[in-house]
N, C-alpha and C positions, 0 to 999 in steps of 0.2 A: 257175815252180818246177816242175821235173819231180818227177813219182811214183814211187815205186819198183815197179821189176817183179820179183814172187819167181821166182826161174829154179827151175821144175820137173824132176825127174829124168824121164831118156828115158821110163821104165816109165807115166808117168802118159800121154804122148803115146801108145804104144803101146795103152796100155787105151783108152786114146779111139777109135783106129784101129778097135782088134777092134770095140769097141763098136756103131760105126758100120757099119761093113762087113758085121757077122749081126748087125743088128738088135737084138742084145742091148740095146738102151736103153730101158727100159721107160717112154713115155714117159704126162704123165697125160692129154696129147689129142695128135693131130699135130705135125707140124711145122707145116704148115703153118697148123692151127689158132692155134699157139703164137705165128706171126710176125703172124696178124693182129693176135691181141690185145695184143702189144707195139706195131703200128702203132697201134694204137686207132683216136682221129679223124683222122689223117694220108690215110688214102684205101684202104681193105682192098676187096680187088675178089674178087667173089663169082659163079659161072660166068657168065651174059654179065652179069652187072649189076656198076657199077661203085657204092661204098659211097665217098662221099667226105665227111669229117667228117659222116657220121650222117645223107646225103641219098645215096639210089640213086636210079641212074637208068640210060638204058641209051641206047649210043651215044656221044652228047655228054655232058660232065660239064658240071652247070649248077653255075649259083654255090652253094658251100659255107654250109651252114648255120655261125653263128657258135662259135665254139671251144668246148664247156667246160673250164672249170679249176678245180680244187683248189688250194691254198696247204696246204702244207704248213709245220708249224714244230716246232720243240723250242728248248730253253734248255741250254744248256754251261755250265760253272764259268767265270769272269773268268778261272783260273789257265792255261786253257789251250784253244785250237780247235783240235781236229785238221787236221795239214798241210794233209789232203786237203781239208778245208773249207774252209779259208784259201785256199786254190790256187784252190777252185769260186770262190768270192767274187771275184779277183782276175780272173776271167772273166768275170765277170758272171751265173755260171750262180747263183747263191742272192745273199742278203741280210741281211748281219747288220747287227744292231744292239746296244748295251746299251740295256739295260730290266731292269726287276724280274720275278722269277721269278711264276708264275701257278701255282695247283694245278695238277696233273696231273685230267685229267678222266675218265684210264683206272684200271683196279687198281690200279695202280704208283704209284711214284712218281717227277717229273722228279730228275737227278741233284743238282739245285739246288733247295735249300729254298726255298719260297714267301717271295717277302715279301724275299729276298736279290737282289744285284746278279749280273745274268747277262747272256750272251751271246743273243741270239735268233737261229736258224739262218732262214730262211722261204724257201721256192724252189714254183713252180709246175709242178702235174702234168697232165697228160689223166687225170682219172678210169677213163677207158673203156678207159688203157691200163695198169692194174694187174691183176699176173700175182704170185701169193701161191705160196711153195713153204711148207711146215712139214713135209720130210722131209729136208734137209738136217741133218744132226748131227753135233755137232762132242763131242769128248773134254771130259768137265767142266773150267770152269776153263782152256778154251784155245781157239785156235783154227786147232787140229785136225780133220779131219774123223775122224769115228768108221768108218768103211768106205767100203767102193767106191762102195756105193749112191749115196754122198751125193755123190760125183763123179761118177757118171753125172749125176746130175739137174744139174749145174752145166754140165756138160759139153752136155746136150739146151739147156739157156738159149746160152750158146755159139753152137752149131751157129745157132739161128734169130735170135740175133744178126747174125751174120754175114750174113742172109739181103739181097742186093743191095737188095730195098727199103728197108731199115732203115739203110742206111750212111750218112747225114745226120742220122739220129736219136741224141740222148742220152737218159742213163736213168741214172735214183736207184737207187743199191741199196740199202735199207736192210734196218738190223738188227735185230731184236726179240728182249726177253729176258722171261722168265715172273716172274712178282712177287717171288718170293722172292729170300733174299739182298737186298745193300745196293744202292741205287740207283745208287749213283756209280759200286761197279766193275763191275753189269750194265752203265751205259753206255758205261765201258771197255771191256769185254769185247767188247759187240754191235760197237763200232767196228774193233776187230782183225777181227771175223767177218767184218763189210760187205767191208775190204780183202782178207784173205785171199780173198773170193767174187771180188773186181775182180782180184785177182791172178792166176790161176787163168785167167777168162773171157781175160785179156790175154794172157798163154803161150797158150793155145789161139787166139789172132790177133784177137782183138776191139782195136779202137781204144781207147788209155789215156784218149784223147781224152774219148770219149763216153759214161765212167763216174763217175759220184761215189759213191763208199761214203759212209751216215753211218749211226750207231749211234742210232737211240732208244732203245735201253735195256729199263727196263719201263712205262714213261711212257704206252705204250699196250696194256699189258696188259689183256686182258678178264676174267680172273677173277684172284680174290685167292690171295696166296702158300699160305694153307690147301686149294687146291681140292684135287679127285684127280690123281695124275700124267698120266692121260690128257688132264682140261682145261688143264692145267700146259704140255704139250709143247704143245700148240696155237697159246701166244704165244710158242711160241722159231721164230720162221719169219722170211723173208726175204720183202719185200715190193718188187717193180718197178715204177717208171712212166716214162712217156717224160717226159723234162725240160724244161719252157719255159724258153728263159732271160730273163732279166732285161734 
């Protein structure tokens, strides 16, 4: 099943260009910092020492200490899995299953009431390679970016994407929404974001390939729909890791 690619007007390529060229990208470590911690445990080589899954050494690379891994999950409504899901699935990159919905163990709530027939998403991450934005902002109710800014920072993920170590790696984008409002269309919502984000990194030349958007919603919200708006915007972020597949 191919994914759709949103075709960006020239002006956003342009802004990418200036961006790059004076430096204008304000970025919140390196690039190169940025591409390690997307490599995670894949092999991040650090001045003559080489870092290979979480063992340096210098010279020869001795055998790799053993992988860790995170299992990630959420629960979908039975009515529907987003394409993009269904595509990973069909890959082998995630795992569904039906089962009955579990509480939510964060603020929030999953879009599926406990104790109801749901979808289970579950796919494996490198921990070591989660890279957290919560300054991308989108126009309430859409998913829109709210200014440049927030294409700059999409744009810095991009660029150390691209970066030749990383071109056999996949990566989860995921979406997170703050507690408030209804569960089901925060996890609509965060789902449009995830893609718009994968839309976006693919015009800018990242491989459609080695992206899966999914939307968790507010499922893993850390504070409740009451907090202040300061801890509020905190769980509206986008969270990256490198993808094991299945």
């Amino acid at each position: 099943m191919k994914r759709s690619i949103i075709h960006l007007p020239a002006c956003v390529f342009a802004l990418a260009a200036l961006l790059l060229d004076t430096g204008g990208l304000q970025a919140q470590e390196s690039k190169e910092d940025l591409v390690r911690k997307l490599r995670g445990q894949a092999g991040a080589t650090t001045g003559g020492q080489i870092t290979t899954r979480g063992l340096t050494t210098r010279g020869a690379v001795s055998t790799p200490t053993e992988t860790k891994k995170e299992t990630r999950s959420l629960y979908f409504s039975t009515r529907g899995v987003p394409k993009a899901v269904q595509a990973a699935a069909e890959e082998d990159k995630v795992k569904l299953s039906t089962t009955t919905a579990k509480p939510s163990s964060g603020a929030g709530d999953y879009s599926v009431q406990a104790g109801s027939a749901a979808v289970e998403v579950q796919y494996e991450v490198d921990p070591e390679s989660m890279v957290t934005r919560d300054n991308i902002f989108f126009r309430k109710g859409t998913a829109d970016f709210v200014d440049d800014s927030s294409l700059r920072v999409v744009i810095e993920l991009a660029e150390a994407l691209k970066d030749p170590s990383l071109k056999d790696l996949k990566y989860v984008i995921e979406g997170h929404a703050s507690a408030e409002g209804g569960a089901y269309a925060n996890q609509l919502l965060s789902q449009k974001r995830a893609e718009r984000i994968v839309g976006v990194l693919v015009n800018l030349g990242v491989n459609s390939h080695r992206l899966l958007p999914v939307g968790f919603g507010e499922s893993q919200a850390r504070f409740p729909a009451h907090s202040e708006e300061l801890l509020l915007q905190q769980d509206r972020r986008v969270i990256i890791f490198r993808l094991d597949d299945y």
